[in-house]
N, C-alpha and C positions, 0 to 999 in steps of 0.2 A: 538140842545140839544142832548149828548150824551146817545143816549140806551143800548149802550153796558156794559158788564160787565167790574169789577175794574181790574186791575191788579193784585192786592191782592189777589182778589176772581181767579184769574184763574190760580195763582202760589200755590195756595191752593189744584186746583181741584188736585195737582200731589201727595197732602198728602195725605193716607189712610185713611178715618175715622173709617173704620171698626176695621182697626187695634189698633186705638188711643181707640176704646173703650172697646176692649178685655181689653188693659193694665186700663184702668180707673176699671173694672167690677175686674180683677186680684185686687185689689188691696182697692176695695170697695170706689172711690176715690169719689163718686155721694150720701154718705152718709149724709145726714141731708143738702144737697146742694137744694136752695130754686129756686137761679133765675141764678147766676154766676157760669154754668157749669164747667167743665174743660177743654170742646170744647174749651168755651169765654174764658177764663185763656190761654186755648195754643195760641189763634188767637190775643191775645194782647201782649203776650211778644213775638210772631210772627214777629207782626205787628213791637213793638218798636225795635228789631235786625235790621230787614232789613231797617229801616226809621233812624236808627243811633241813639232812643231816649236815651236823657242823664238820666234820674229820671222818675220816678212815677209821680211827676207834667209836667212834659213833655209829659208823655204816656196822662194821661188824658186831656190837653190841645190840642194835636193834633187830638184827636179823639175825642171830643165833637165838634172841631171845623167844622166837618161836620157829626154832629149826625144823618142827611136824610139818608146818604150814608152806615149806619154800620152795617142795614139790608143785604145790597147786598154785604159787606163784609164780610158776613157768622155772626157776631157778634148778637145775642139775646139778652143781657140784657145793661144795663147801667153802663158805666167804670166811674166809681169813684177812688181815688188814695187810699182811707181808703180801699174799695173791693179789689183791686190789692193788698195791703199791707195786709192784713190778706190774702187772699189765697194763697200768697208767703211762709205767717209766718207758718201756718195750713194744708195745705197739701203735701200730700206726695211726693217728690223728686222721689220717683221708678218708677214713674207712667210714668215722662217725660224721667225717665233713660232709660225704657225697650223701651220706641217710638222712640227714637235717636236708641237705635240697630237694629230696623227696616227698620226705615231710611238711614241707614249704610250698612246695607245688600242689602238695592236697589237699592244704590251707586255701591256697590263692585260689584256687578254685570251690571251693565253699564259699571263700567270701564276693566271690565274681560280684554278684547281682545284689549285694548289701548296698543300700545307700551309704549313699556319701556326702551327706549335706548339702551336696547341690549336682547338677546333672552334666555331670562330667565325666566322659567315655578312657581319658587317659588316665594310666595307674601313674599314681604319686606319689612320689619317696622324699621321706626327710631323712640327709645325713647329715649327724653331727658324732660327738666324740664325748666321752667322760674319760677324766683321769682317776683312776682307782690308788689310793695310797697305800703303800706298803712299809715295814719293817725293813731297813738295811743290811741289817747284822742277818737276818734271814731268808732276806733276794737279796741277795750282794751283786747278783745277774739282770735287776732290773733298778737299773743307776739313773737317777732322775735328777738328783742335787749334791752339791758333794755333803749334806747329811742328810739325801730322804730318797727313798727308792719309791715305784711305782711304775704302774703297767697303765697302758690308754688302750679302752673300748672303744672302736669305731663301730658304728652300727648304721647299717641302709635302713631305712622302716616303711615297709609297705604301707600307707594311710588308710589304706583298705581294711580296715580290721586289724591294726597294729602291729601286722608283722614284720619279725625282722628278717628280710630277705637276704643278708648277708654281717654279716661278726669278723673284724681281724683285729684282735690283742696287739698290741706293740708296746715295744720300751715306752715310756712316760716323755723323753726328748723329742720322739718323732714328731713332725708338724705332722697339721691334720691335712694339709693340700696334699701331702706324699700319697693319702690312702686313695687319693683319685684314678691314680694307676693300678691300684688292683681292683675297683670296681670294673665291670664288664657292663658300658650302657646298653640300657634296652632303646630301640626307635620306637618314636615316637611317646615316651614318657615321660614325665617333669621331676626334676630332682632339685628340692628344695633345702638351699645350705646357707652356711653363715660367712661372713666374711671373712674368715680365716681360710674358705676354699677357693679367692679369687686367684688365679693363676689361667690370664688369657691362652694360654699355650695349650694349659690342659682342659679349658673351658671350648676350643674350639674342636676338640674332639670330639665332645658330645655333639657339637651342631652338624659335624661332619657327616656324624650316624644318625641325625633326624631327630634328635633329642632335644625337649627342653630345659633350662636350667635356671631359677631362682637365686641369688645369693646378693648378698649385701655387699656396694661395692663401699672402694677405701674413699677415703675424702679425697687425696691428692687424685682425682683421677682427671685426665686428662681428655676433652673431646672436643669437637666444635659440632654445633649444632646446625643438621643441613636443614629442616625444615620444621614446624611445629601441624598438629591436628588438633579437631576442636575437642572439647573435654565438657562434660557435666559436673560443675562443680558442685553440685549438691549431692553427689557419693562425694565429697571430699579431693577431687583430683585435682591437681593445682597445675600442670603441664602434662604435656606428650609432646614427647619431641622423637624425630628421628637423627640421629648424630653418629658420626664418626671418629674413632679412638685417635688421639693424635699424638700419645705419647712415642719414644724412641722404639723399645722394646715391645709395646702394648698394642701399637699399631702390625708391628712385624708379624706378632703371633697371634691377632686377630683381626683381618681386613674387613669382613664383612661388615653391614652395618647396623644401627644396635639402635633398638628402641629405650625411650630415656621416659619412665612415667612418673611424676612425683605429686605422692599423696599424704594427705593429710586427715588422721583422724581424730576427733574430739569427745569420745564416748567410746562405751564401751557395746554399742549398735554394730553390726554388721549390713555391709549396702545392701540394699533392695536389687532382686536382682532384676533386671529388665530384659527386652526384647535382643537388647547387642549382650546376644550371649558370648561373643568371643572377648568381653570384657568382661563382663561381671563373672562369668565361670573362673575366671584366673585371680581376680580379685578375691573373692569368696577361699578360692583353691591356697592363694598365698599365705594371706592374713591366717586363714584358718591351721594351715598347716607349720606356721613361725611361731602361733600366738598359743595353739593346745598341742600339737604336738613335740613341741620340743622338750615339753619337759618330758616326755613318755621316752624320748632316745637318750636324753644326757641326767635325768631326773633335776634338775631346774630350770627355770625359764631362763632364757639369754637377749631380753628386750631390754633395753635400755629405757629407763624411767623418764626420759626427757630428751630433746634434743633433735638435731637430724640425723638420721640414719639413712642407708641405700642399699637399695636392693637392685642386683643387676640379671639380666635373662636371657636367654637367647632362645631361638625358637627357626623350626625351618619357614622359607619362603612362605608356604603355603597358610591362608588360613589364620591373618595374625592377631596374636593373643598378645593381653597385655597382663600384667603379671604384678599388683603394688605391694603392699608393705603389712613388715611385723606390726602384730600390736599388743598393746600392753591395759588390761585392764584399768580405766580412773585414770590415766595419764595421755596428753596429744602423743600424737606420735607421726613424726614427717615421715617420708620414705622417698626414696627415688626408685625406679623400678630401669631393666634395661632391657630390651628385647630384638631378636635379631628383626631387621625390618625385611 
């Protein structure tokens, strides 16, 4: 006979509860709550992630199925699918939002001093987006086409040990530039995106707060070139330029001025890095973070098989980095890189 404790219960003991119940007490989450705490509520949708449960009749079928053992799996009261389903419908979402940043900050710091494929002191975030497809007739709430529903995952992802430092669901219509406003920059950081997040407006936000930023800009973009620097073309770098937006709008909503780097790669080699770490760090930092981790945020790559592509950046005064391009295993791949100068 087995006396030891479950598994469950000892991947548990690494949860905080003290912290789970600040955020329940923040948030009054234990109000009119009779028997089905918010403990039991976390400890069963716990339970059905990590056991792969497909439904609410699933959660309650595996877990009644050994109702002896849900004592010692921390669980208190009695899972019923009707209890799961109201405390889904009825409580508050903030409660689990502010436990996941907790959880997240426990993480970030575990993975502090993990390498990172090349020696670089800034955390790196890739944000991109998946569209999840849904049933109409069954979200009728998440209207995408007039005959297909769906919801879009934006996801922040720490490159640090692949976390996601931040999640917001939206309808399946929303652009992905809109999720820009709910991200909260960190200084001094690099946030590597796709060119679906080019919006100067919201892009001179982050440089405001000392942030830098990656993303691939549109073809039509507009700039004049106020000077060039010299480049090693044997990484592949085909200019550096320093230049200024000269579009109507693009200029308004971002004056400063913007490094322009465009590279080219021919293999599936990664550059050697050299002594000018304020280039090969970002090089290393970009490519690597377009080229493996995008499929880890949207679960496919989004390189484009051929062709030119751009990648634009911005960065504070200080210190300047150059930032080049996606790549794509077997295939060239141009890039333009932009950085603030």
């Amino acid at each position: 006979m087995n006396v030891g404790r479950t598994v469950f219960a000892q991947v548990m003991d690494f949860v905080p509860m003290h912290e789970f119940q600040r955020c329940v007490n923040r948030y009054d989450g234990s109000y009119k709550v009779q028997s089905f705490s918010c403990w039991d509520h976390f400890l069963s949708m716990a339970f059905a992630q990590l056991t792969y449960r497909e439904s609410l009749r699933d959660i309650e079928a595996c877990l009644r199925a050994q109702h002896t053992k849900l004592y010692h799996m921390g669980l208190r009261s009695k899972i019923s699918r009707s209890t799961l389903s109201y405390a889904n419908n009825t409580r508050t979402w903030r409660i689990y939002a502010d436990f996941a940043q907790v959880l997240i900050a426990t993480a970030k710091e575990l993975y502090r001093d993990d390498e990172f494929g090349v020696d670089l002191t800034n955390t790196v975030y890739a944000l991109d987006s998946t569209t999840i497809d849904l049933c109409l007739s069954l979200f009728s709430w998440a209207h995408f086409r007039s005959h297909k529903a769906a919801v879009k995952l934006h996801t922040l992802l720490n490159l640090r040990g692949n976390i996601p430092s931040f999640l917001h669901i939206s309808k399946g219509n929303v652009h992905d530039v809109n999720i820009l406003d709910a991200v909260i920059p960190e200084p001094g950081s690099v946030y590597v995106m796709d060119r679906a997040y080019v919006d100067f407006e919201r892009l001179y936000t982050l440089t405001q707060v000392f942030a830098y930023f990656v993303t691939r800009a549109k073809s039509n973009l507009q700039f004049t070139r106020l000077y060039s620097h010299a480049v090693d073309k044997t990484l592949g770098t085909m200019c550096d330029q320093t230049i200024q937006l000269t579009g109507f709008y693009s200029a308004q909503h971002y004056p400063d001025k913007l490094r322009r780097i465009k590279h080219y790669d021919a293999d599936t080699m990664m550059p050697t890095l050299t002594e000018r770490l304020s280039f090969s760090r970002i090089i290393f930092c970009c490519r690597h973070s377009l080229s493996h981790n995008s499929t880890s945020v949207d679960g496919k790559s989004n390189c484009s098989s051929s062709g030119s592509n751009s990648i634009s950046a911005s960065k504070p005064s200080t210190a300047p980095r150059r930032m080049p391009s996606r790549h794509k295993s077997g295939s060239p791949c141009r890039s333009m890189c932009l950085l603030r100068s």
